[in-house]
C-alpha positions as CSV (number, residue, x, y, z in Angstrom):
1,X,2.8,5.3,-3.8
2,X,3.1,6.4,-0.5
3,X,0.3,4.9,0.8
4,X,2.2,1.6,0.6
5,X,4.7,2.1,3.5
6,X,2.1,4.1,5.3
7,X,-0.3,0.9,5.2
8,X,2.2,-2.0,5.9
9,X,3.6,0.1,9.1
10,X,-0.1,0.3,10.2
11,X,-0.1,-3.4,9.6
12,X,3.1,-3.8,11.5
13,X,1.3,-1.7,14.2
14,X,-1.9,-3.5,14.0
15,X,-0.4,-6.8,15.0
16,X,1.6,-5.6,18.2
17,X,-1.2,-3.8,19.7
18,X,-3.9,-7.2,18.6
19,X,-1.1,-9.2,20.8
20,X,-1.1,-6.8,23.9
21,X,-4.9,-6.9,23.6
22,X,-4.8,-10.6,23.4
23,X,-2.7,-10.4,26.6
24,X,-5.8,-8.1,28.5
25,X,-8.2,-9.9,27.3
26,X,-7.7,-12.8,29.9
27,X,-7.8,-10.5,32.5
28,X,-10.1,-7.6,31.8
29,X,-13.5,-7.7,29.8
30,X,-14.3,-7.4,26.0
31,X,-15.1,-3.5,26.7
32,X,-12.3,-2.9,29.2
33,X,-9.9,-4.3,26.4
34,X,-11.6,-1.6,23.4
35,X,-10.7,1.1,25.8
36,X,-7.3,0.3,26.4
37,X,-7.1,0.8,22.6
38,X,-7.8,4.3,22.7
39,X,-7.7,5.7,26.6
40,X,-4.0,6.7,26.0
41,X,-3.9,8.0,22.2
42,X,-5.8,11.4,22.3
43,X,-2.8,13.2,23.8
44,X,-0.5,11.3,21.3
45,X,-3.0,12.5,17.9
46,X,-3.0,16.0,19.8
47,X,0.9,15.9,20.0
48,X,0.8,15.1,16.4
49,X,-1.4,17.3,15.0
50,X,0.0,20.0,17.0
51,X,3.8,19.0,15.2
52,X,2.0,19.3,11.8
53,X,1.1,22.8,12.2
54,X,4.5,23.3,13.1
55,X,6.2,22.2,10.3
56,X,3.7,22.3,7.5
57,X,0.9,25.1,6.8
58,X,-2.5,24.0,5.8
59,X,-6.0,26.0,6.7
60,X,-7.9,25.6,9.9
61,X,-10.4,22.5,8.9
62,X,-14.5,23.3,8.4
63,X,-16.2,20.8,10.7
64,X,-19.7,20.2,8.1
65,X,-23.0,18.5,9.8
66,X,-21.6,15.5,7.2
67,X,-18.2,15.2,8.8
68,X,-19.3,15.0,12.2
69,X,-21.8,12.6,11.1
70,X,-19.0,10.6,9.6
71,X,-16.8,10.4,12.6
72,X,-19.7,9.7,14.9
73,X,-21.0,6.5,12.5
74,X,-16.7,5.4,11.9
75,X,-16.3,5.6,16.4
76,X,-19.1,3.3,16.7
77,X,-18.1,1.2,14.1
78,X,-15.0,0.7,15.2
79,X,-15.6,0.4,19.0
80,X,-18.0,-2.8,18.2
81,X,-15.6,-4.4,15.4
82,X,-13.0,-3.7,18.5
83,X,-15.3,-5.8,20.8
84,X,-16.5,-8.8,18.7
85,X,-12.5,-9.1,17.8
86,X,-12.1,-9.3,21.4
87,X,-15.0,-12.1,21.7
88,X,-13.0,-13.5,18.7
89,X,-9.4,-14.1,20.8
90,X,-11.6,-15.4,23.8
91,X,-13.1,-18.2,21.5
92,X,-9.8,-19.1,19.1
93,X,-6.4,-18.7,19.3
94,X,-4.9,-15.6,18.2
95,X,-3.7,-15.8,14.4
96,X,-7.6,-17.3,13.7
97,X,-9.1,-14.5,15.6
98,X,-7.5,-11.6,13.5
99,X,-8.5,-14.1,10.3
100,X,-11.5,-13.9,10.5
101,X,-12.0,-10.5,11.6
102,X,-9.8,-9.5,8.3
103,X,-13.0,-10.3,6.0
104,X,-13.3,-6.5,6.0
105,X,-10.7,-6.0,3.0
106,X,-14.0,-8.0,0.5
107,X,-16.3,-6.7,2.2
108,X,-15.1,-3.2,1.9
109,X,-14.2,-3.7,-2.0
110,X,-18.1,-4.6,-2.5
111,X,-19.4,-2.0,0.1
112,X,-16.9,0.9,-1.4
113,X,-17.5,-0.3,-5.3
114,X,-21.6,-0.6,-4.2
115,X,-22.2,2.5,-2.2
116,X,-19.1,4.7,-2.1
117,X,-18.2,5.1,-5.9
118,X,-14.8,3.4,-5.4
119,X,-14.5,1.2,-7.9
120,X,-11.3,-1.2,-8.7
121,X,-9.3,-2.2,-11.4
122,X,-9.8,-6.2,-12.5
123,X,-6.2,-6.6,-11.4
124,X,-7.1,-5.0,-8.2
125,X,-10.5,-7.3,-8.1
126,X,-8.1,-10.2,-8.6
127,X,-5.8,-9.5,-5.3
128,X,-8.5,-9.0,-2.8
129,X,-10.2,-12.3,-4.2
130,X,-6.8,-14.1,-3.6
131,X,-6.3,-12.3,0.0
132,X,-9.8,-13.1,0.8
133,X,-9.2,-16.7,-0.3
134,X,-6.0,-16.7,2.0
135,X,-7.6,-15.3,5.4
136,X,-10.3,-18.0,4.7
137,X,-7.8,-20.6,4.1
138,X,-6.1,-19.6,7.1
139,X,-8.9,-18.6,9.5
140,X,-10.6,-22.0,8.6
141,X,-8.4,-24.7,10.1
142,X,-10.3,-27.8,9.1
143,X,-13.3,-27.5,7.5
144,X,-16.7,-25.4,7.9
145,X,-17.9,-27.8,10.6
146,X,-14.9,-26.8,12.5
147,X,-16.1,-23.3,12.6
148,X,-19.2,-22.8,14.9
149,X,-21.8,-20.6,13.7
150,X,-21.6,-17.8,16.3
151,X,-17.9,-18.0,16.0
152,X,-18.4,-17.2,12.1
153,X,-21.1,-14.6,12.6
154,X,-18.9,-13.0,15.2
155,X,-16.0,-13.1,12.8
156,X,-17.6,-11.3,9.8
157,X,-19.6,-8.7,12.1
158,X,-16.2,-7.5,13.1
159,X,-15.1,-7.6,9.5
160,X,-18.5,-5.7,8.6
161,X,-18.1,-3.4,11.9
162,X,-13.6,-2.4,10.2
163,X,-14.9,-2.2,6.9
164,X,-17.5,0.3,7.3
165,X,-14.9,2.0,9.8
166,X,-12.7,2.3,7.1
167,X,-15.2,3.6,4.5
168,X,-16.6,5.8,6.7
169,X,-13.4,7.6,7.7
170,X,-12.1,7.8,4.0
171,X,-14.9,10.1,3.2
172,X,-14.5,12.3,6.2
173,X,-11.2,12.9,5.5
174,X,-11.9,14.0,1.8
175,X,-14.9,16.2,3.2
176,X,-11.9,18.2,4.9
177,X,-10.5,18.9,1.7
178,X,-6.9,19.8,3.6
179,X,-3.6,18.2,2.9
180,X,-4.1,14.7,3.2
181,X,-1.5,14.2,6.9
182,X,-3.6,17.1,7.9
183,X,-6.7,15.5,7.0
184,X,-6.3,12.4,8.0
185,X,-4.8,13.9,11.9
186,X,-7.9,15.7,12.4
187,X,-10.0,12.6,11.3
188,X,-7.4,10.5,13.5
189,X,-8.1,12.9,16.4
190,X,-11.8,13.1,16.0
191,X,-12.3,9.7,15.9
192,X,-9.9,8.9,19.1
193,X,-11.6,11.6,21.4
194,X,-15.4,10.7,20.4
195,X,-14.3,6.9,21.2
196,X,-12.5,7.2,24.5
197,X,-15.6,9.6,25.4
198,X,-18.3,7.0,24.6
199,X,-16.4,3.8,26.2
200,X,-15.7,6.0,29.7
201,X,-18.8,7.3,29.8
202,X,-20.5,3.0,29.2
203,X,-17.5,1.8,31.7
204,X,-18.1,4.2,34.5
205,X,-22.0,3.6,33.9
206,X,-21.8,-0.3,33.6
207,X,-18.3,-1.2,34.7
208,X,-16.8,0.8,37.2
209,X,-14.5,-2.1,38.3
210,X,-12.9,-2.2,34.9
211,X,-11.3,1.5,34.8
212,X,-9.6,-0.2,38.3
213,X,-8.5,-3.3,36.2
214,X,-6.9,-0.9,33.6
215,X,-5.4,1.5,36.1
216,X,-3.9,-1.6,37.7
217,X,-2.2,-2.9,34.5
218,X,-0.6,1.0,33.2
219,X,2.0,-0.6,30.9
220,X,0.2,-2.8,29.2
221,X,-2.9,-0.7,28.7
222,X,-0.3,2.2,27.7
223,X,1.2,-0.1,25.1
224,X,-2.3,-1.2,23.6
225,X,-3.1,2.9,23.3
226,X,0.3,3.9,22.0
227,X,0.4,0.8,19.3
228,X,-3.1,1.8,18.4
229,X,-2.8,5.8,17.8
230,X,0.6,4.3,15.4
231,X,-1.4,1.7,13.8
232,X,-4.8,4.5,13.5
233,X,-2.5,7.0,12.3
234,X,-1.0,4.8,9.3
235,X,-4.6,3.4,8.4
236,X,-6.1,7.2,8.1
237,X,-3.0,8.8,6.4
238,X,-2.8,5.7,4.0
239,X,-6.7,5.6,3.5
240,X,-6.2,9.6,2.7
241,X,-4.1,8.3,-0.7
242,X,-5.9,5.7,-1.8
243,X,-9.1,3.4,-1.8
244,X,-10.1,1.4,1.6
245,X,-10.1,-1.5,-1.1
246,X,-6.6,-0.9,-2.0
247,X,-5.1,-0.5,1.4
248,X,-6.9,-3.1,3.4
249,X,-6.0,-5.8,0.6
250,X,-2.0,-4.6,1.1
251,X,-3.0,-4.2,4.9
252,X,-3.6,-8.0,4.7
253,X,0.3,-8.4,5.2
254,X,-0.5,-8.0,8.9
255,X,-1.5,-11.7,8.8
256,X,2.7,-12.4,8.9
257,X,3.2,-10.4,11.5
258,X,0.6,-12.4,13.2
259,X,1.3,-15.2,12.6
260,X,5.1,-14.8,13.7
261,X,3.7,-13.1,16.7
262,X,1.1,-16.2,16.7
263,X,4.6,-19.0,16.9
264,X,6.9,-17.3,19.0
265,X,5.3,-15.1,21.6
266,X,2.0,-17.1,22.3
267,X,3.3,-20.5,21.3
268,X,0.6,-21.4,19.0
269,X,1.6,-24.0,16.1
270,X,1.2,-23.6,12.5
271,X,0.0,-25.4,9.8
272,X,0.6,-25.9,6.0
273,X,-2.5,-24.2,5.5
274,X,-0.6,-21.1,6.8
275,X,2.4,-20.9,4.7
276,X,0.1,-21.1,1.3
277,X,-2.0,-18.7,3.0
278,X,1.1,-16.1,3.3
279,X,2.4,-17.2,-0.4
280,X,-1.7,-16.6,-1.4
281,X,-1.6,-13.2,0.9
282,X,1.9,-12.5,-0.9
283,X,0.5,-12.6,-4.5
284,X,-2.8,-10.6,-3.6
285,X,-0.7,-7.7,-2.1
286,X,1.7,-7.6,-5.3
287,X,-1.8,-7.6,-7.4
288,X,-2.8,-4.4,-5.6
289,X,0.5,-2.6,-6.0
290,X,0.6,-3.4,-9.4
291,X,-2.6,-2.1,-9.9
């Protein structure tokens, strides 16, 4: 069961760092704000992985054709579900923005069952339906007219973008076949450094002016990185334990730190709508312990 306090402090995590990004994103562009996310947090996964060795033995890992593969397909992934989440806050408010772009808890139940042989329980089944229900409930204020198409399509390519993130990092961590924190640090720090590389290699060559932007806002650019190596580093070790299904449906408890973030910091009301989406977010979480 220890992938259960591991995946609700990544949720916890999660939501600070989609605020502080929120916060950029008025000031610095869609790809500017993705870097942020990770410019800071290779030293930090270093640090980390260094204090593992330290404390715990485990073998040097065996980086296969497959795994590097893996990590190269999860870093792209992840750097355009980072963007379109971005486009996401620019066109909503805040809690609707990380709605919709939590799709990827279905989508990677059908994607895993489908393609990567991880199949669920029918309890299980049953509490991603009724967390899927709830971000829809949530992410959809009104009705489907009140939803434009782009901002939908947007919404569940960042959904797609996380869940095959997710998937694909699961199985490069098993590849390593190491202790599962050392598996999922090296995965953590693979990921982080082939990310930061990419981005600064497209900002210097397209947007020179936004490494100035970031250099001129350290704090909360450092915040952004340090929330996201926390939140990255809960996600792998939790997604090490158990199914992508499994801990993305519990990882759906992010939506009430949102959602108080959502209220008090960025003064955006909520609705009824919201509360039975938390009690409906609730139920679906205890439906995927239980399983």
């Amino acid at each position: 069961m220890l992938w259960i306090p591991f995946t609700i402090f990544a949720a916890f995590m999660q939501s600070m760092r989609n605020a502080f990004q929120k916060r950029l994103s008025l000031e610095v562009s869609s790809t500017g704000v993705t870097l942020a996310r990770f410019l800071y947090a290779s030293p930090l996964a270093a640090l980390y992985l260094i204090l593992l060795y330290q404390f715990g033995e485990a073998d040097a890992p065996v980086f296969s054709k497959g795994y590097v593969g893996l990590v190269l397909l999860a870093s792209l992934a992840q750097i355009a579900a980072t963007v379109l989440m971005v486009m996401l806050f620019k066109r909503r408010n805040y809690a609707i923005g990380v709605g919709l772009a939590k799709s990827e808890a279905v989508i990677a139940a059908v994607l895993g069952a489908l393609f990567f042989s991880a199949l669920l329980s029918p309890l299980a089944w049953l509490g991603v339906l009724i967390g899927g229900v709830a971000i829809w409930l949530m992410a959809n204020p009104s009705s489907f007219k009140a939803i434009s198409l782009s901002t939908l399509i947007t919404g569940l390519g960042s959904g797609l973008c996380f869940a095959l993130t997710t998937l694909w990092v699961r199985e490069a961590s098993l590849l390593l076949g190491l202790p599962f924190l050392h598996s999922a640090a090296w995965v953590l720090l693979s990921v982080i450094v082939a990310q930061t590389l990419m981005l600064l290699v497209w900002v210097v060559w397209r947007e020179p002016e936004t490494l100035v932007a970031l250099w001129q806002r350290p704090k909360l650019t450092g915040l952004i990185s340090i929330c996201s190596f926390f939140g990255s580093l809960g996600w792998f070790t939790a997604m090490s334990l158990e199914t992508v299904a499994m801990v993305k449906t519990l990882g759906q408890v992010e939506i009430i730190f949102t959602l108080i973030i959502s209220a008090f910091w960025f003064k955006e009301s909520l609705s009824r709508r919201d509360l039975i989406g938390l009690v409906l977010i609730v139920m679906g979480a205890l439906c995927v312990i239980l399983a």
